[in-house]
C-alpha positions in Angstrom: 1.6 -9.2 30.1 4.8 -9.3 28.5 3.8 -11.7 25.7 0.8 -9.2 24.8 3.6 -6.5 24.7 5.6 -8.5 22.6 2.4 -9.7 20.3 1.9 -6.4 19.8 5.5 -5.5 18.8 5.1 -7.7 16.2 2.0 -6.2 15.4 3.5 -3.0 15.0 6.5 -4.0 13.4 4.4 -5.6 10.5 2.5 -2.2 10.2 4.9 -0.4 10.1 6.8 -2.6 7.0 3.9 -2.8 5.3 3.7 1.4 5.6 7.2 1.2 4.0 5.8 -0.9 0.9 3.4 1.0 0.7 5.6 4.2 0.8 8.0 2.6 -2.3 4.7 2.0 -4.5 3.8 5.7 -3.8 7.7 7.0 -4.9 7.3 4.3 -8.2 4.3 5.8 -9.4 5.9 9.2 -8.1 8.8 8.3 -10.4 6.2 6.8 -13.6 4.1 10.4 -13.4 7.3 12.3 -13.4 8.7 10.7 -16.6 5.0 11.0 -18.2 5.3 14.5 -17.3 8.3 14.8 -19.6 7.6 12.8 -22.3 4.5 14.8 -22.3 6.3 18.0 -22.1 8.9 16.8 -24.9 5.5 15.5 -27.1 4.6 19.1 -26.7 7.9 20.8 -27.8 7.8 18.5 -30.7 4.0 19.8 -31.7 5.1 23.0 -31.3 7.8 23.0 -33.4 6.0 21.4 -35.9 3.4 23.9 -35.9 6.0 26.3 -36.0 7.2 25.0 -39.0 4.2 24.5 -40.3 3.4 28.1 -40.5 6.4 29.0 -42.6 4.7 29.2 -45.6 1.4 27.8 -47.8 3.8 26.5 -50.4 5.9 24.3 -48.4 2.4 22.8 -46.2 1.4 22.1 -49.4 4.8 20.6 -50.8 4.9 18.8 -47.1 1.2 17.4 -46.8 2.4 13.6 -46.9 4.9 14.4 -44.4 2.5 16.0 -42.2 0.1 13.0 -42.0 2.8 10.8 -41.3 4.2 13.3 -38.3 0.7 13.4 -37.2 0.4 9.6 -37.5 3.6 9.0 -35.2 2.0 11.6 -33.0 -1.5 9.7 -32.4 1.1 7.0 -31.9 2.6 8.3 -29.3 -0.5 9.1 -27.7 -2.0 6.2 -28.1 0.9 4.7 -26.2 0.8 7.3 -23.7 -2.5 6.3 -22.9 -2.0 2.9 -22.7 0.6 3.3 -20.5 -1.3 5.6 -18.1 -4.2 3.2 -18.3 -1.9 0.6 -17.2 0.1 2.2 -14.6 -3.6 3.3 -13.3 -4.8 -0.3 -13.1 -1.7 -1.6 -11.5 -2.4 1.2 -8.8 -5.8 0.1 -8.3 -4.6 -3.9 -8.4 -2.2 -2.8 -5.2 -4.6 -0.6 -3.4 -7.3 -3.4 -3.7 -4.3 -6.3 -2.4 -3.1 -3.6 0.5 -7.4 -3.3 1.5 -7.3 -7.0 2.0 -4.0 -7.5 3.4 -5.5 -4.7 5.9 -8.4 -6.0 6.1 -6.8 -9.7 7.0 -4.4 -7.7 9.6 -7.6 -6.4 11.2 -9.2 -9.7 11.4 -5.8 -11.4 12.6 -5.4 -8.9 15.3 -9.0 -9.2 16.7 -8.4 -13.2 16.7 -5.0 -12.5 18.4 -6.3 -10.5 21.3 -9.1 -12.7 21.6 -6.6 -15.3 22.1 -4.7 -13.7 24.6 -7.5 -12.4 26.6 -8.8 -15.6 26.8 -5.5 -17.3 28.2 -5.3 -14.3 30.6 -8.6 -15.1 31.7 -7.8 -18.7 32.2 -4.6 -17.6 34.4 -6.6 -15.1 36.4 -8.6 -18.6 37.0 -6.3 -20.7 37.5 -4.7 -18.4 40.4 -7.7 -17.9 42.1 -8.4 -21.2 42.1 -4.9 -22.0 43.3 -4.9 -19.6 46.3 -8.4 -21.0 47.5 -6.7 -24.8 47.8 -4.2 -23.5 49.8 -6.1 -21.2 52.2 -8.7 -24.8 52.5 -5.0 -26.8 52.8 -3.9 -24.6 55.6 -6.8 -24.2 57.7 -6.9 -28.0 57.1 -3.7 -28.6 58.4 -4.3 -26.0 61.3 -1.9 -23.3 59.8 -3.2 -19.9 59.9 -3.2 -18.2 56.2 -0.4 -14.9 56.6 -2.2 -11.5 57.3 
């Protein structure tokens, strides 16, 4: 019984190590959407006062034009690196969840073959006993000893 307990300890302590991985991969993404967040935010205070600057007059959008396609270049830019960037961070995210499902998945199957295991040695004790205590109930009516009430 105490060997099941501790099996199951170990079980548990495993769980409950892989929870804390699993809690640091949820704070590192936590962490990567935060700073996305604020580049995003600063991407925005950038457009806006560009726009803002923009609007100061016809004559100087029209003096500026070239230097407005290349702000707005920099700006897909950006984007297009922001994107990436999510894109990855998302598929790492789905790479772990998909390893965490099997290494679940293998803990489930592990565990199942583990108390398989030690039911089946508890069933051969259980056995074994029973066995044991009918040898020496035929041993001591053999020898002419009664068995204790």
């Amino acid at each position: 019984m105490d060997e099941q307990v501790e099996l199951l300890r170990g079980i548990w302590d495993e769980m409950k190590a892989l929870n804390g991985r699993v809690s640091i991969t949820n704070d590192r993404l936590d962490d990567v959407r935060v700073e996305l967040k604020s580049e995003i935010g600063a991407l925005r205070v950038e457009t806006r006062d560009g726009l803002t600057e923009l609007r100061g007059g016809l004559t100087e959008l029209r003096g500026g034009l070239t230097e407005v396609r290349g702000t707005l270049v920099e700006l897909r830019d950006v984007v297009v690196e922001l994107r990436d960037r999510i894109d990855l961070v998302h598929s790492r995210s789905v790479e772990r969840d998909l390893r965490l499902g099997t290494a679940f998945a293998d803990l489930a199957l592990d565990v199942r073959d583990i108390k398989g295991v030690v039911h089946a040695w508890h069933d051969e004790q259980r056995l074994d006993k029973a066995e044991l205590e009918e040898r020496i109930e035929r041993l001591e009516r053999h020898v002419g000893l009664e068995p204790p009430p």
